[in-house]
N, C-alpha and C positions, 0 to 999 in steps of 0.2 A: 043809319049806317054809322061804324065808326070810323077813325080815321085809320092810317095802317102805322103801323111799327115806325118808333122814334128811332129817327136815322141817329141824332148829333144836336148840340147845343151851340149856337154862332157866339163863336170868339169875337170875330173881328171882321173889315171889310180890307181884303188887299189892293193896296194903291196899287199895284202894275196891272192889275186883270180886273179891278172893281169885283170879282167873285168875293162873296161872303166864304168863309172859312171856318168850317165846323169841326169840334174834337168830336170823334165819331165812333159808335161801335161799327164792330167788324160786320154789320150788314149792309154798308152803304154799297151801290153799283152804278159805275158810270154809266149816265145816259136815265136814269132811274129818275122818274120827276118827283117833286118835292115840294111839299104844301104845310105850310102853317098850324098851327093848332085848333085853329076854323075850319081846314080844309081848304083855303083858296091857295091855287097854286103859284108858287113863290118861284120855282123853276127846273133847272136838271142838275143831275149831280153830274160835273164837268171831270174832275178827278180825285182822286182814291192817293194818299202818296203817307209817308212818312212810318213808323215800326208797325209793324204787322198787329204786336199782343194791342196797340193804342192807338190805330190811325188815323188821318186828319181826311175831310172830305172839302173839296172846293165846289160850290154852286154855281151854276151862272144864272144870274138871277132876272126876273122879269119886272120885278115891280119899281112905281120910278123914286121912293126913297129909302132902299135897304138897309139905313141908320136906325130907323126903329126894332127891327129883328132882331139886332147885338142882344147877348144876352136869352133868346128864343128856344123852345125846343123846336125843331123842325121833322115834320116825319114824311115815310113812304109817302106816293100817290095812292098806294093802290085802297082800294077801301075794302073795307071787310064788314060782311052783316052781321 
């Protein structure tokens, strides 16, 4: 199987929500989970916010040190054969 469609690349971790913070294409959807380049799932995409043509995705994340991800592609859950 491969993995599904790259949401966004993690910029950063926000100190007010700990959500990791992706520049994202316009396919990201709240609530949409969200898995590593391995495929283990990292978490849901929490919100969608900022211009429409460029917009930013926030995660909420599961794993317990999300400093390593900065820097990451992160893609869909859904997997495709």
């Amino acid at each position: 199987m491969k993995r599904g469609s790259k949401i966004g690349t993690v910029m950063h971790i926000s100190k007010s929500s700990g959500n990791l913070i992706l520049e994202s294409g316009q396919n990201a959807k709240i609530g949409e989970t969200v898995t590593d380049s391995k495929g283990k799932r990292v978490g849901v995409i929490f919100d969608v916010f900022g211009p429409v043509e460029n917009p930013y995705a926030s995660v909420k994340t599961r794993v317990k040190n999300p400093e390593h991800l900065i820097g990451s592609d992160l893609f869909s859950g859904k997997m495709r054969r």
